[in-house]
C-alpha positions in Angstrom: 0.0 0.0 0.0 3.0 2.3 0.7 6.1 2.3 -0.7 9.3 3.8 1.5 11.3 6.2 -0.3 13.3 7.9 2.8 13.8 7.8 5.9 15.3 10.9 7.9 15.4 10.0 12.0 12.0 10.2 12.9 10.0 11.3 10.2 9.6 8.5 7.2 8.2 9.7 3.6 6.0 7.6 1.8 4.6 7.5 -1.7 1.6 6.7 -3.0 -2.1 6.5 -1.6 -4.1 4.6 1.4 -4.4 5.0 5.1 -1.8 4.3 7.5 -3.6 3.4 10.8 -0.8 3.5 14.1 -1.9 5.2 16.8 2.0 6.6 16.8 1.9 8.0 13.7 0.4 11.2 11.9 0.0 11.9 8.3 1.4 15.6 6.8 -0.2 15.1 3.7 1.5 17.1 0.1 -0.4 16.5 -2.6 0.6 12.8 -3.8 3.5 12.6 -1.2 2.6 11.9 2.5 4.9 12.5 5.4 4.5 9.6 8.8 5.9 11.3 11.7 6.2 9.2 14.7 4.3 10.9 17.7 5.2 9.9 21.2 2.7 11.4 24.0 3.7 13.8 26.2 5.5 12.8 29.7 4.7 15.2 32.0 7.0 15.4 35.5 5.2 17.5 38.2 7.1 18.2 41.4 5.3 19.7 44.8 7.4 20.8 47.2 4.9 23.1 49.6 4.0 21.1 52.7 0.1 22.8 52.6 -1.2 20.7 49.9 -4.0 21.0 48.0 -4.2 24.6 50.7 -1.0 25.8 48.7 -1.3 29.2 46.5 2.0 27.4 44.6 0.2 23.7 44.4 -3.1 25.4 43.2 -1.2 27.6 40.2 0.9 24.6 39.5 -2.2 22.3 38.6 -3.2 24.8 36.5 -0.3 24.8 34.7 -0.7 20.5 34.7 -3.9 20.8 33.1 -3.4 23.5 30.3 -0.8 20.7 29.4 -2.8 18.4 29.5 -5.4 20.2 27.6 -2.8 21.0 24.8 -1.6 17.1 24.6 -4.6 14.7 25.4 -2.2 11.8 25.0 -0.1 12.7 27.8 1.5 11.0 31.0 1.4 12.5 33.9 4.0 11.7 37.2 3.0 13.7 40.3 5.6 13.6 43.3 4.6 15.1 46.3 8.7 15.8 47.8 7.0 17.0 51.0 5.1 13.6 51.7 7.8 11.4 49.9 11.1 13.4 50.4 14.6 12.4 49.3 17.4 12.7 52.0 19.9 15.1 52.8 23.4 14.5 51.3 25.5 12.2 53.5 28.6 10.4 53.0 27.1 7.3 51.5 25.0 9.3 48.8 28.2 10.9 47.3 30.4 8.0 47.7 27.9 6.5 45.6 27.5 8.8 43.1 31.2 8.6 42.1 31.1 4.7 42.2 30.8 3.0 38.8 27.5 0.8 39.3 29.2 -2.7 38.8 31.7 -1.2 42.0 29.0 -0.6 44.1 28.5 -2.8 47.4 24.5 -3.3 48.4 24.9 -0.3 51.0 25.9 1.9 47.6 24.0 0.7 45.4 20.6 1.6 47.7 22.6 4.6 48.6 22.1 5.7 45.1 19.2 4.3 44.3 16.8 7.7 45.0 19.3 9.6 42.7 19.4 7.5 39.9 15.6 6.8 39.9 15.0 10.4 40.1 17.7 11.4 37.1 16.0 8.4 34.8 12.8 9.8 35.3 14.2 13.6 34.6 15.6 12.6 31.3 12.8 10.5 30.2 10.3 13.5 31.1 9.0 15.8 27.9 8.4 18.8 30.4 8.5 19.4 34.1 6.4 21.3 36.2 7.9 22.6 40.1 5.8 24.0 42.5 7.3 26.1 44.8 6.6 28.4 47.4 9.6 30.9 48.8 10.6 30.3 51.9 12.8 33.4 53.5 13.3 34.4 50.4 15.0 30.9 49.0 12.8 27.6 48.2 12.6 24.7 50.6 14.6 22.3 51.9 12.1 19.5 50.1 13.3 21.1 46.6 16.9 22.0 47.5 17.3 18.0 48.4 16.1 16.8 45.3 18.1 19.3 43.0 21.1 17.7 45.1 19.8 14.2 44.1 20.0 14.9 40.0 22.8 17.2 39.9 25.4 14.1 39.5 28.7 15.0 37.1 28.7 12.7 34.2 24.8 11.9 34.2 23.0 15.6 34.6 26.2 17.7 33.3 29.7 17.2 32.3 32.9 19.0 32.3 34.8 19.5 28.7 37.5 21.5 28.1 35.4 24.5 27.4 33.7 24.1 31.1 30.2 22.3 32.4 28.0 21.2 29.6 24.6 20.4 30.6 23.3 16.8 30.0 19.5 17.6 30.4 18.3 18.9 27.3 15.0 19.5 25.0 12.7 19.6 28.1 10.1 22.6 28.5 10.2 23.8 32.2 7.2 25.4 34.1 7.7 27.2 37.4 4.8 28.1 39.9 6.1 30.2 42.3 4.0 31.8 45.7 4.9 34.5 47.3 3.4 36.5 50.3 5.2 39.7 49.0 5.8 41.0 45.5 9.3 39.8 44.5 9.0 39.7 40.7 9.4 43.7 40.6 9.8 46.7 42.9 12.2 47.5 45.8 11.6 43.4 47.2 13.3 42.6 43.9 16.4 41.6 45.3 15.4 39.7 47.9 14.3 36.6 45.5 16.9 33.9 45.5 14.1 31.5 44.6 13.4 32.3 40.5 17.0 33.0 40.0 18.5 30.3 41.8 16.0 27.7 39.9 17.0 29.2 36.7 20.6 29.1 37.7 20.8 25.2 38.7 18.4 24.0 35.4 20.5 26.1 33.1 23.4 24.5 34.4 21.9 20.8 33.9 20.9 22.2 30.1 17.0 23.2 30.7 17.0 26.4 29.3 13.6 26.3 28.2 12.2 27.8 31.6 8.7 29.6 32.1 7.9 31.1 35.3 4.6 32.2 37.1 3.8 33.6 40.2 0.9 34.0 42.2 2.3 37.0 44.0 1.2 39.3 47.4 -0.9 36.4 49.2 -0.3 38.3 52.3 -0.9 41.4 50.8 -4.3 42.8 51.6 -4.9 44.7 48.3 -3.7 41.6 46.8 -4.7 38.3 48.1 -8.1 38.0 46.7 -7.2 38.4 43.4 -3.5 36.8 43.6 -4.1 33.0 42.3 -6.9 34.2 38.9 -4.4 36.8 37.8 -2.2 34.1 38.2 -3.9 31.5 35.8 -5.1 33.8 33.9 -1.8 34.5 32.9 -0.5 30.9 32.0 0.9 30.9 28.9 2.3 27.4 27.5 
C-alpha cells in the first residue's frame, strides 16, 4: 500500500495512496507525497514541594499549569511527586560516595545509597516537560526542593565537564515554574530579595533546561492583593 522512499530519524516519507492506521503516527499530507511522523505522547514530570497541599497558592497555580498541558496534549503521562510527603534525604557520605562509584563497583549499602538519585535522574531525562511548585521560603525555596536538586545534579549523568567548562546533559525539556509568594518579588524594591526564580534558573540552566517559564501568584499576604493573587495568576499561563 506504501512504498518507502526515505527515511530521515523520525519522520519516514511515503509515496503513493491509502491509510496508514498507528496510533504513533500522523500523516502531513502534500499533494501525492505523505509524510509519517512518529508521535510519542507527552510525559509530564510535576514536582510539589509546599508542605500545605491541595491549601498551597503554589500547588493550586501549579495544577493549573498540569492541566493547560494536558489540555494541549490529550495523550499525555502524567507523574505527580509530592517531595513533601515522599522526600529524598539530605546528602550524607554514603549518597556521594555512591554517586562517584561505577555501578558494577557498588557494594548493596551503595548501590541503595544511590538508588533515589538514579531513579529520580531516569525519570528527569525521560520526562517531555517538568512542572515545580514552589513556594519561597525566607526568600530561598525549601529544603524539600533544594534535596532533590542535590539528588540529579550528578557530574557525568545531569552535566559534564569539557575542556570548554560544564555542559549540561538535560536537554529538549520545557520547564514550568509556579512560584508563591506573600510579597511582590518579581518587581519593585523586594526585587532583590528573591533567591528562589534566580536560583532555579541558575541550577536548570546548568543541567541544560534552558527552556524555563515562570509564574507567580504574588502578594498572598498582601491585603490589596490576596483575593485576586491566584486568577491573575492562571489567567496569565501561557504554554
Amino acid at each position: 500500500m506504501f512504498k518507502q522512499i526515505s527515511k530521515n530519524q523520525d519522520t519516514t516519507i511515503l509515496k503513493d495512496t491509502g491509510i496508514l492506521q498507528d496510533s504513533s503516527i500522523f500523516l502531513i499530507v502534500d499533494r501525492g507525497n505523505f509524510a509519517a511522523t512518529k508521535y510519542t505522547a507527552m510525559k509530564i514530570l510535576h514536582l510539589i514541594s509546599s508542605p500545605q497541599g491541595e491549601a498551597s497558592f503554589s500547588v493550586k497555580l501549579g495544577n493549573a499549569i498540569v492541566n493547560e498541558l494536558q489540555s494541549a496534549h490529550p495523550d499525555h503521562t502524567l507523574t505527580t511527586h509530592d517531595l513533601t510527603t515522599t522526600p529524598f534525604p539530605h546528602l550524607e557520605e554514603a549518597h556521594l560516595t555512591s554517586f562517584y562509584t561505577p555501578e558494577e563497583k557498588r557494594t548493596p549499602e551503595l548501590a541503595e545509597a544511590a538508588k533515589n538519585s538514579d531513579e529520580a535522574i531516569a525519570e528527569l531525562m525521560s520526562a517531555d516537560a517538568l512542572v515545580i511548585d514552589t513556594p519561597m521560603y525566607n526568600f530561598g525555596i525549601p529544603s524539600t526542593l533544594k534535596t532533590w536538586i542535590d539528588h540529579i545534579c550528578r557530574a557525568g549523568k545531569t552535566f559534564s565537564y569539557g575542556e570548554k567548562g560544564p555542559e549540561g546533559l538535560v536537554k529538549n525539556k520545557k520547564v514550568y515554574l509556579a512560584i508563591s509568594s506573600g510579597g511582590v518579588y518579581s518587581e519593585g524594591f523586594m526585587k532583590p530579595y528573591d533567591f528562589t526564580e534566580p536560583y532555579l534558573r541558575t541550577v536548570l540552566g546548568f543541567l541544560g533546561m534552558t527552556d524555563v517559564k515562570t509564574f507567580r501568584v504574588e502578594g498572598v499576604k498582601v491585603p490589596s492583593l490576596q483575593d485576586t493573587a491566584l486568577s491573575k495568576a492562571i489567567e496569565a499561563i501561557e504554554l
